[in-house]
N, C-alpha and C positions, 0 to 999 in steps of 0.2 A: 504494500500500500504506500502511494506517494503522497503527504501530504506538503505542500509548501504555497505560500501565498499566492502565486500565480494561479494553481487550481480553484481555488474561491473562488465562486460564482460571481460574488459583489466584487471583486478583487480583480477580475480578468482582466489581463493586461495593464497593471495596474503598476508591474515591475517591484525593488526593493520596498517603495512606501507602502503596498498592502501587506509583504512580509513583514515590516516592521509594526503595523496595523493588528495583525493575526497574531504575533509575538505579545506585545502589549495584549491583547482580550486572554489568551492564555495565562499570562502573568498573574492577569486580575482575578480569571477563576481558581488558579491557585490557590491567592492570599483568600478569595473566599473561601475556600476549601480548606484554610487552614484554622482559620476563627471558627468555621464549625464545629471542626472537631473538637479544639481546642474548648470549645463550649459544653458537648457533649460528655468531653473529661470531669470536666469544673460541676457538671450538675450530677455526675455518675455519682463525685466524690463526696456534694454535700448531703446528696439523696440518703447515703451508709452513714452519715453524721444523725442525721436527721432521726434514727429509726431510734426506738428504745432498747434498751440494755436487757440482756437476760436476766432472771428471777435468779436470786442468790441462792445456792445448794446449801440447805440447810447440815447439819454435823447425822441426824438422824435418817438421812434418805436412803433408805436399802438400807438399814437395821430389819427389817420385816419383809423376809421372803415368801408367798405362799407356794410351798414347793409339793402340795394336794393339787391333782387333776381330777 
């Protein structure tokens, strides 16, 4: 697969200035793609903050087996 600025439909014949056109939109979907993630880390992280703590294991838990079927 070839892609380079000339192929662009909008771009055709358009020489270096639509590669440099095509480069730059690239760029920008990048950095968007990079704040997304970078977002989706940040609320994965506070999401595990957010949750409540388990029930503290009392000294007597499993003192009392029923080992009848």
């Amino acid at each position: 697969m070839n892609i380079s600025g000339s192929n662009l439909p909008a771009m055709s014949g358009a020489g270096p200035g639509g590669e440099v056109y095509s480069a730059s939109l690239a760029k920008k979907q990048q950095q968007a793609d990079g704040r997304a993630a970078l977002a989706l880390i940040e609320s994965a992280g506070s999401t595990a903050a957010a949750q409540t703590p388990a029930k503290s294991v009392t000294a007597s838990l499993g003192n009392n087996i029923n080992v009848y079927v």
